[in-house]
N, C-alpha and C positions, 0 to 999 in steps of 0.2 A: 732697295725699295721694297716696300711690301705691298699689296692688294688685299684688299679688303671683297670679296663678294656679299651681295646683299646689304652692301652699305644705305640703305634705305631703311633697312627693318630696325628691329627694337636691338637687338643684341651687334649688329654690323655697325652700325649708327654710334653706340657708345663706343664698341672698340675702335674706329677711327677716332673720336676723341680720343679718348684714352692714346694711342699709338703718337697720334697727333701733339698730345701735353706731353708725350714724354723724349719728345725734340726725335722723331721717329718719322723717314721721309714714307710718306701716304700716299697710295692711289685708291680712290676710293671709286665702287665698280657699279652702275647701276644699270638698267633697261631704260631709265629716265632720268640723267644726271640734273636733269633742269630739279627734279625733288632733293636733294640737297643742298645740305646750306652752304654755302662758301667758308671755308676755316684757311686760316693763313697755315700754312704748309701741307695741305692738302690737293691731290692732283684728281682730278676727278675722270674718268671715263666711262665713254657708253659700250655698252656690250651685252649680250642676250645670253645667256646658256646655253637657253634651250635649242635656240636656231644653232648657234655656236657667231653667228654675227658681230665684229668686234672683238672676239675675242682674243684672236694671236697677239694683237695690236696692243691689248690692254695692259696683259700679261709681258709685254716684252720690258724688260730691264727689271723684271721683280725677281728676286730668291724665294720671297715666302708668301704665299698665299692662303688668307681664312677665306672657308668655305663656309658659308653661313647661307646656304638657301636650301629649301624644301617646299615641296607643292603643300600650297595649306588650302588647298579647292575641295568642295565638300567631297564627303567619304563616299557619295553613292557616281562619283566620276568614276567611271572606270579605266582610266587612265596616264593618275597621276603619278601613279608609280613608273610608267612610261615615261612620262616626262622628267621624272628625278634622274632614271637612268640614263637618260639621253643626255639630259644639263653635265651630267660628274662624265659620260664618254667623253662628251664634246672639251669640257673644262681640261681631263689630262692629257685628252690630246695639243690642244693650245700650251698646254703649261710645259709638257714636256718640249713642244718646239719654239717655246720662248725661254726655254734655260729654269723654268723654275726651279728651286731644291727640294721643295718643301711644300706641304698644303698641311693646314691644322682643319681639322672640320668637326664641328658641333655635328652630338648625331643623339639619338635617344638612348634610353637606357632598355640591356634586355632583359625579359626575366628571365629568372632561374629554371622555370618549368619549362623553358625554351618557346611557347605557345608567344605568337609574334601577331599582333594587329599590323592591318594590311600597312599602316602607314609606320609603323616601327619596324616591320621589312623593309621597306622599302629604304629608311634611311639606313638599314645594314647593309641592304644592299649595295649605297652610294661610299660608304664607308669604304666594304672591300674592292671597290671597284678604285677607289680612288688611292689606298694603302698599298693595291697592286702595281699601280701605275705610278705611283711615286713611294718610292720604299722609304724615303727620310722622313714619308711626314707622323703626324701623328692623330690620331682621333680621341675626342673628348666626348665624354655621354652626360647627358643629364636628364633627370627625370621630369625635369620643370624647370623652369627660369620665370621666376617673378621678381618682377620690380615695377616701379611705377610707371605706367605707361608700356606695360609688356602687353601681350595680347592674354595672356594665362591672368596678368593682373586684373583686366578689364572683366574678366571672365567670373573671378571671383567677385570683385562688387558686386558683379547682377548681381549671382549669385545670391549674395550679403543683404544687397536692401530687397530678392524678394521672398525669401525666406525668412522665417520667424526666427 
């Protein structure tokens, strides 16, 4: 079984399809399962990160685990980086006492000048914290993800129609 975190968002939401079309047994993981849709082989549960609530439960009988959350709460929060760290402690602890093998987790990209905005710390942060704590998994970076219906996609149309 895999688990999907973030199965609400733009990127979580397709790879449960995706995982789902490709006859791949799915638990799909949210704070508000009632916001997903029903897919036939999909198993859905509730669970918080942050609190850590639900989560041993969610996590029990999966091997692999996508990490697909990050606080996206405006930048003058002083605290969301708090909260990232808490979601990825709280997550390998649950993962590691539900047997999981693996976590793959979405994270940004860093620059070369090493010069880190508070919120691309913060997911390096969640990265090492979660590489440490499960050594098989793997982390993926990306500098953007657009597609239709992404939040980066949405961004650019303003963007688009109000600029000349």
């Amino acid at each position: 079984m895999e688990v999907v975190t973030g199965a609400t968002g733009y990127m979580g939401g397709r790879l449960v399809e995706r995982l789902a079309g490709a006859g791949r047994q799915v638990r799909a993981l949210a704070r508000d399962p009632s916001r997903l849709e029903p897919r036939e082989g999909v198993e859905t549960a509730r669970a918080d990160l942050v609190t850590g609530e639900g989560l041993e439960e969610a996590l029990e009988g999966c091997s692999t685990a996508y990490y697909l959350v990050h606080s996206m709460e405006a930048a003058d929060d002083p605290d969301f980086a708090g909260r990232d760290r808490r979601a990825a402690e709280r997550f390998a602890e649950a993962a590691l006492a539900a047997g999981v093998e693996r976590a793959v987790y979405l994270g940004g990209l860093v620059p070369s000048d090493g010069s880190l905005s508070r919120h691309l710390a913060s997911r390096l942060e969640v990265e090492e914290l979660l590489l440490e704590a499960l050594p098989g998994s793997t982390a993926l970076r990306a500098s953007i993800v657009i597609g239709a219906g992404s939040s980066s996609f949405r961004i650019l149309v303003r963007l688009i129609e109000r600029l000349r």
